[in-house]
N, C-alpha and C positions, 0 to 999 in steps of 0.2 A: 289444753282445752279438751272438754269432754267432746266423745264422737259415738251419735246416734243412726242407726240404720234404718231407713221407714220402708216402712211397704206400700208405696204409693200405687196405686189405682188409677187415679187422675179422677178421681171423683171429690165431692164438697167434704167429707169427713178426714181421707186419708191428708188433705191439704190442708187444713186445718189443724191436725195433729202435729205437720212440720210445723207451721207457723206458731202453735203455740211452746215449741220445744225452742225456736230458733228465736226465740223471744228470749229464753233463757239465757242465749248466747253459746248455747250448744250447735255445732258444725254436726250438721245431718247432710250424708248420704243417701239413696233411693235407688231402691230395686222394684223392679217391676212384673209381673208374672204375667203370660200368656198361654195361652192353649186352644186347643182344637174348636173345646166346648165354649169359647168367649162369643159373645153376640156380634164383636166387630172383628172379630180375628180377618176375617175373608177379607175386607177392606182395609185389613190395619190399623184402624182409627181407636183402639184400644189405646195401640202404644203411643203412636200419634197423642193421645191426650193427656198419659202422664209424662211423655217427653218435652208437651209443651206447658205442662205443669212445672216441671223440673226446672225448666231454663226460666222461668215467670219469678219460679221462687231463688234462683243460683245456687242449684242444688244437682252437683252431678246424680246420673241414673244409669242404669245396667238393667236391662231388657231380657229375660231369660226365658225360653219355649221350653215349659215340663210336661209338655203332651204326653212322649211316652211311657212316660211315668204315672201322672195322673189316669192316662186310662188303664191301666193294670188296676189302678185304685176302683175305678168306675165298676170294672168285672168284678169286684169282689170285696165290698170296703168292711174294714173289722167294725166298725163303728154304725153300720145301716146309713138306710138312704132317709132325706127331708121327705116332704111331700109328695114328691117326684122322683127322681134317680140321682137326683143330688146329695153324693154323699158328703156334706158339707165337714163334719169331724174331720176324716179322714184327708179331705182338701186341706184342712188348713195347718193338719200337723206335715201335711207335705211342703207345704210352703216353709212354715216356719223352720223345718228343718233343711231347707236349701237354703234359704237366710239365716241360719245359726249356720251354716257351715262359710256363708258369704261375711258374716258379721265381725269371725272369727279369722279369717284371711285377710281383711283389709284393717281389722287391729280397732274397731267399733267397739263402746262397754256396754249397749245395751242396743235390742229395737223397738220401737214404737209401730204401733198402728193406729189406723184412726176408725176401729171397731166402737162401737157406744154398746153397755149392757141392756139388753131386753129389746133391741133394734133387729134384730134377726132371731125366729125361735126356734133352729139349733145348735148355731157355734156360739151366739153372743149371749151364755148364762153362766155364769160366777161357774158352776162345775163343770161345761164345756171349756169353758176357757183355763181351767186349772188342769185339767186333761189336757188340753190339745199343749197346754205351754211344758208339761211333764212328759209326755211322748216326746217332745221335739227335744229334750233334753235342755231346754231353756226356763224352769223354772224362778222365775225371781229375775230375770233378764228380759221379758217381753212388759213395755210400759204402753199404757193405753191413755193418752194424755185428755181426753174429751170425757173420758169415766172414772177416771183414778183413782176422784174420793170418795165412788162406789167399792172399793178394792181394796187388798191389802197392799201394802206399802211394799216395794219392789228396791230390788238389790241398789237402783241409782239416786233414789230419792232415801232409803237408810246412810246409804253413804255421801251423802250431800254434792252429786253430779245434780241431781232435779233439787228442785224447789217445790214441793209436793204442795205447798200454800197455793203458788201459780197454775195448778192442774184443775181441773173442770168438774165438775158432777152431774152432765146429763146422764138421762137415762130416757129408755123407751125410743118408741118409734116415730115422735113427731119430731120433726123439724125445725120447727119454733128455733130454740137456742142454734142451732148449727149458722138457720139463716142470719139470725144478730149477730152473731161472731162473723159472719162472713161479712158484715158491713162494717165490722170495730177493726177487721184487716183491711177492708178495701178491696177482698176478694170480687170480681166479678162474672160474669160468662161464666158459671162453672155449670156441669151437664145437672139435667135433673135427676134425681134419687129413679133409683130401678133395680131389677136384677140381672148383672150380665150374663150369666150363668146360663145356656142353652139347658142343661139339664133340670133346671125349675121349671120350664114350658111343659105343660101336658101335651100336646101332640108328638115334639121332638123327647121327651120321654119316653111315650109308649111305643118311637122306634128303636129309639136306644135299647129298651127291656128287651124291644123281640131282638133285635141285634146279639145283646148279649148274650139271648135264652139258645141258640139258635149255630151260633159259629163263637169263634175265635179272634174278635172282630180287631181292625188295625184302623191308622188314622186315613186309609183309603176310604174304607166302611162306614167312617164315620163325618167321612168331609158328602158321601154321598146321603146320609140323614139329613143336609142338609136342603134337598129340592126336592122337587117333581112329586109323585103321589106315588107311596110305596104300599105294593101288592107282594102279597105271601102267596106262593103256587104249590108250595108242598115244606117242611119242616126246615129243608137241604135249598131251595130255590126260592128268590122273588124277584118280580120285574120294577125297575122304578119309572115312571112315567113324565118326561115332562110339562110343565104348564105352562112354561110360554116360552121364548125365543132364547131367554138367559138361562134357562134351566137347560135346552138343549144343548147348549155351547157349552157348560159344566159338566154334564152328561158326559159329552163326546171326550172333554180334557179327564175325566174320572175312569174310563172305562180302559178295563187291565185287560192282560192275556187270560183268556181263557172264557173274558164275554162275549156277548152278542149284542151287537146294536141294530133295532128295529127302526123303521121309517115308514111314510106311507111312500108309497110311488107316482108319480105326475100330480102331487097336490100337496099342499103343506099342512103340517101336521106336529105331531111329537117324538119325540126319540124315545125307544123304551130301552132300557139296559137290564138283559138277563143276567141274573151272578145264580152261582152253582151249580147243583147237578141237572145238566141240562137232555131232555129228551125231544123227540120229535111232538109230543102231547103238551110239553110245555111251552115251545117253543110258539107252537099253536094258540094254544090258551095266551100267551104272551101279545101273540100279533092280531088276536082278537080284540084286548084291552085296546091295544096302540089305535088300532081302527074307533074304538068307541071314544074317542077322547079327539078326534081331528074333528072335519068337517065335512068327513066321510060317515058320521054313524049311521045319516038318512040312510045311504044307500045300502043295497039288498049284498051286495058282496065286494071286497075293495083286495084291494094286492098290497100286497108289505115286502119291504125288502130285509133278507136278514142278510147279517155279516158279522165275519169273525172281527178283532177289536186291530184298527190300521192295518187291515189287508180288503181291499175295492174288489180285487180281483175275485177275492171268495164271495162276493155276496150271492144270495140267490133267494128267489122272488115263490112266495106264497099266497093264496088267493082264500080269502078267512069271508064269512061274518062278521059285522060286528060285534063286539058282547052286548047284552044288557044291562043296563043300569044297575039293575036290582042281583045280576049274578055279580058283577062287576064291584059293587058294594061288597059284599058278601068276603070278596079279599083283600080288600083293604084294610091295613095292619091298624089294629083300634086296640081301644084300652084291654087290657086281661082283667080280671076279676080281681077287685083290688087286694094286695095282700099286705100284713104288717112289715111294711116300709120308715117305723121309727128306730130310731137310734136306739143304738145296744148298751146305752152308758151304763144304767142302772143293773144290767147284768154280769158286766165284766168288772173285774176283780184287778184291781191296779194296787 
């Protein structure tokens, strides 16, 4: 029996893709990708949803975290960023070649995704996808069963593993056919169409850039992009602020050796976390934000407590201003001047 390897998601296209392969009567396996940048990572309910994908369809799955690999990619991808900081080429020849290297150990003759051509505008185009399946050294091995007779004919359906009559031809970004196929399987409950990808959000983008422009950044760095309202105090320093009760308690589980955690004193308020070179001017400027963001900003002067990161003992007590709104804006980390963030396909020389 032929044995396909998908790339399930736990979204409506990738399950679809098994279904119409396992129609074939091809035994598909599933792997699943996560990382830092995923929208449910924090909660889990990424995997959560292609694990209960998997078991819906009786389709073992293997779960695999390439965070620190994908952000080396983030810092610097050969292929350029989407819209945002999404460098989506380089994501996917990363996948693919962790699943050519997984396809190839559990003895698989091809994998499938449940990508559709012209549904995303830069991994899913006849050239991106000829690239991304020739970097990953899977040429003629990656089957896209929802676009296929958009495509050329691929190594499993030449040699009569697929049935290439039984393969699909949507195209584009509507939904339409995806949703009738999911009524001709009986698919239900499945999430609605989105992008999980943190780095396609403009906000959590424009941190990422200054993150990257900035330090050497790790998935500490990067799990703290995720809250509170982050201030730039100098090239080397910025404070993150939280905004409400969850963000402090992330805050305080985030904060490494060698920060600072700010507080107000007898009043409740926000945690601010200093990361890098830190001086007595910043540290100030720091516990002036923290004062403007509690429910201290009315008053004319408030006390902050600073402290080294799980030591009570060092803390010691400041007596600030608050900032102003308008100075306070002023550092908060916002878009840069946009610059050419497309894709490098048409330049590089493959």
């Amino acid at each position: 029996m032929a044995k396909a390897l998908a790339l399930l998601s736990g979204g409506l296209d990738s399950t679809l893709a098994i279904r119409v392969i396992q129609e074939q009567g091809i035994e598909v396996i599933a792997l699943n990708f996560v990382t830092v940048f995923c929208r449910c990572t924090s909660q889990g309910s990424c995997k959560l949803e292609a694990v209960k994908v998997s078991e819906k369809l009786g389709v073992p799955i293997k779960v695999i975290n390439t965070t620190e690999r994908f952000l080396e990619l983030v810092k610097k991808p050969k292929f350029g960023y989407g819209k945002n900081m999404n460098p989506c080429i380089d994501c996917r020849i990363n996948i693919f070649r962790v699943a050519g290297d997984y396809m190839r150990e559990i003895g698989a003759d091809f994998i499938i995704t449940g990508e559709v051509l012209g549904q995303r505008p830069m991994s899913q185009r006849k050239e991106a996808m000829r690239i991304i399946d020739q970097e990953a050294d899977l040429t003629g091995l990656v089957l896209r069963p929802l676009c296929a007779k958009h495509m050329e004919p691929t190594i499993p359906e030449k040699t009569g593993l697929v049935n290439r009559d039984k393969l699909l031809q949507i195209r584009g970004r509507s939904r339409k056919d995806q949703i009738q196929l999911a009524d001709v399987f009986q698919i239900k409950d499945y999430p609605c169409s989105a992008g999980g990808c943190l780095l396609t959000d403009p906000e959590f983008a424009n941190r990422m850039r200054d993150l990257v422009n900035t330090c050497d950044a790790n998935v500490n760095d990067v799990n703290l992009l995720k809250v509170g309202r982050h201030f730039r105090l100098d090239n080397n320093t910025k404070a993150i602020v939280g905004r409400n009760e969850e963000d402090n308690e992330r805050i305080n589980t985030l904060c490494r050796e060698g920060d600072l955690l700010l507080s107000l004193v007898d009043m409740k308020g926000p945690f601010t976390l200093i990361r890098g070179e830190l001086t007595e001017e910043k540290i100030l400027t720091a516990a002036r934000i923290t004062a403007r963001y509690g429910k201290s900003q009315l008053l004319p002067s408030v006390k902050v407590s600073v402290k080294k990161t799980n030591n009570e003992a060092a803390a010691w007590i400041v007596e600030v201003a608050p900032m102003s709104q308008e100075k306070a804006d002023t550092l908060i980390i916002k878009n840069p001047q946009p610059e050419n963030n497309k894709s490098q396909i048409s330049q590089t020389t493959h």
